[in-house]
C-alpha positions in Angstrom: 94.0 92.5 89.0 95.0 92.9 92.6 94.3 91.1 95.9 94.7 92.3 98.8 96.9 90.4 101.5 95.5 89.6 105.0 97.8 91.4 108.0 97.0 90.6 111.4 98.8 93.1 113.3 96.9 95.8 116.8 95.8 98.0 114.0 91.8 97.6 113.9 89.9 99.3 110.4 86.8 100.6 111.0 84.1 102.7 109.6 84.0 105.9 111.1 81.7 107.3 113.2 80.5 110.5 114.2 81.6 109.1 117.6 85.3 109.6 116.0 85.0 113.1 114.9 86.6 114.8 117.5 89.6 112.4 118.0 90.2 112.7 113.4 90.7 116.4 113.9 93.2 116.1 116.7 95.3 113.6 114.5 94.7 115.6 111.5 95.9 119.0 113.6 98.9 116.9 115.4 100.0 116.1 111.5 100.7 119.8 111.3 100.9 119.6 107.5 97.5 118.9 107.0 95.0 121.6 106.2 92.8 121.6 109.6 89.2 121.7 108.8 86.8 122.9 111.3 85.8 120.3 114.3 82.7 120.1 112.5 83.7 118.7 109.2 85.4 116.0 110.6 82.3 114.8 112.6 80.3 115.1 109.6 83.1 113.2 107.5 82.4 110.7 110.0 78.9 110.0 109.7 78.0 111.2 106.4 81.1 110.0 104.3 81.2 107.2 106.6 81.2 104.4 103.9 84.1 106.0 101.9 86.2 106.9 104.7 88.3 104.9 107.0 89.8 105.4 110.6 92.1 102.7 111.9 92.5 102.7 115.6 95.2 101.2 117.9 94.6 100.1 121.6 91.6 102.7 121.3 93.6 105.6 120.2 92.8 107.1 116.0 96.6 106.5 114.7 94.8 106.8 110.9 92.0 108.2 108.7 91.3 108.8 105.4 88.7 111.0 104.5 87.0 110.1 100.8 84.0 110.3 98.2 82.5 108.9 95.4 82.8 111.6 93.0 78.8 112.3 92.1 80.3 113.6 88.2 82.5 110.6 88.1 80.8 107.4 89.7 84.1 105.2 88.9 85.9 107.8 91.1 87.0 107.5 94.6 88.8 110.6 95.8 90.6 110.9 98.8 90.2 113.8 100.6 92.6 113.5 103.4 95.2 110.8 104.8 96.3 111.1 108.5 99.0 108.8 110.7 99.8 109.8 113.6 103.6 109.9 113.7 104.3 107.1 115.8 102.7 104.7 112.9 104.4 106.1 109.8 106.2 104.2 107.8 104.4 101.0 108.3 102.8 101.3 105.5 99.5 101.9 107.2 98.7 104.9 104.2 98.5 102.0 101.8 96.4 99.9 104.0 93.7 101.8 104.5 93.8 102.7 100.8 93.4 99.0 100.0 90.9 98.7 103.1 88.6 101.3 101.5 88.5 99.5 97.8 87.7 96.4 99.3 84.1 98.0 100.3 80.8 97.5 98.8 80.1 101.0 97.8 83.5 100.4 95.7 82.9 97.9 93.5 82.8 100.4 90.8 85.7 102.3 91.1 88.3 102.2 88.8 89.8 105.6 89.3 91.4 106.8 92.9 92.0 110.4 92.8 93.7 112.8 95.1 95.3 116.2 95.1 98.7 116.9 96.4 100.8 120.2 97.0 104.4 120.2 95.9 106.1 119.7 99.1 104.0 116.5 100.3 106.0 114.2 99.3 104.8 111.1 101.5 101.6 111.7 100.0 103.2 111.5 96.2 105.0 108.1 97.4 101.7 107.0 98.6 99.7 107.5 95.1 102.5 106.9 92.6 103.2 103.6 94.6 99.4 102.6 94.5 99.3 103.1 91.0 102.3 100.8 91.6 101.2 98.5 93.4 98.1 98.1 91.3 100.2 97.9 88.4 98.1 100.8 86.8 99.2 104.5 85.8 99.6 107.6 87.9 98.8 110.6 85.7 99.9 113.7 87.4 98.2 117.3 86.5 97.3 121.0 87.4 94.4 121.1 90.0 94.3 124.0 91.7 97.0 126.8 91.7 97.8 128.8 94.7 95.9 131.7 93.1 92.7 130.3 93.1 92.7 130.1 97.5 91.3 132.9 99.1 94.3 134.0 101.1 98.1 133.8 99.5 100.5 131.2 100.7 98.5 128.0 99.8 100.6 125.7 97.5 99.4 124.3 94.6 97.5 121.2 94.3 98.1 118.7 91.9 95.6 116.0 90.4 97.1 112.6 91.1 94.6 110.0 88.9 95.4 106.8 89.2 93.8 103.8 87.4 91.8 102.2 85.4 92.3 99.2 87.1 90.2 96.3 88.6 90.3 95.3 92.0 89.9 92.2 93.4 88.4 91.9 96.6 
């Protein structure tokens, strides 16, 4: 089991709102590794996913957001989506935080599974899930997903199936 450890630090987690929207897609576009969904999805990610996402702000300003569901095939299944810091955070550990931030939620007290997809040449976002599974002293099982065939237009990378769990989280 894992607890999580209180930070007090400027960084404020928050449920999203639809209020957020616009100011998740300009830290997801500023990334510029991310895959930019339209302005729309992000405002809907917002208010509809609201419960299973996260933004963390910082004197006002979206530095973080992790877009994420409940898998409706796999109720035990959080998948992430999406995890955006703005630049001037990384390497703070802030990823991790909101990760942990999210599984300490109601509407988690089921999961046992976090899964994600990751291309080949993210490899902050490998760190992030093979040190979660880490952290949680759980495994990270790594497979096929996706394959750059199966998107519409050529030049996508692969996408591969980090599943990490079981494990039980102590809030």
């Amino acid at each position: 089991m894992v607890k999580t450890r209180e930070k007090t630090d400027d960084f404020h987690f928050q449920i999203p709102s639809k209020d957020d929207g616009a100011a998740v897609w300009e830290l997801v576009e500023g990334t510029g590794v991310l895959d930019v969904n339209s302005s729309y999805s992000y405002l809907m990610w917002c208010e509809i996913f609201s419960e299973t996402s996260i933004v963390v702000k910082k004197e006002d300003e979206v530095v973080g957001f992790i877009s994420g569901f409940i898998r409706p095939d796999k109720p035990d299944t959080l998948f992430i989506w999406q995890v955006a810091v703005d630049e001037k955070q990384r390497g703070h550990g802030l990823a991790t935080r909101m990760l942990f931030e999210l599984l300490d939620r109601n509407c988690c007290n089921d999961v046992r599974y976090v899964e994600a997809t990751v291309s080949p040449s993210n490899i902050a976002s490998q760190h992030l899930f093979m040190g979660l599974a880490n952290k949680m002293d759980t495994n990270c099982v790594v497979g096929n997903y996706f394959l750059s065939i199966d998107f519409p237009r050529t030049g996508h990378e692969d996408e591969s199936l980090y599943k990490i769990g079981p494990f039980e989280y102590q809030k």
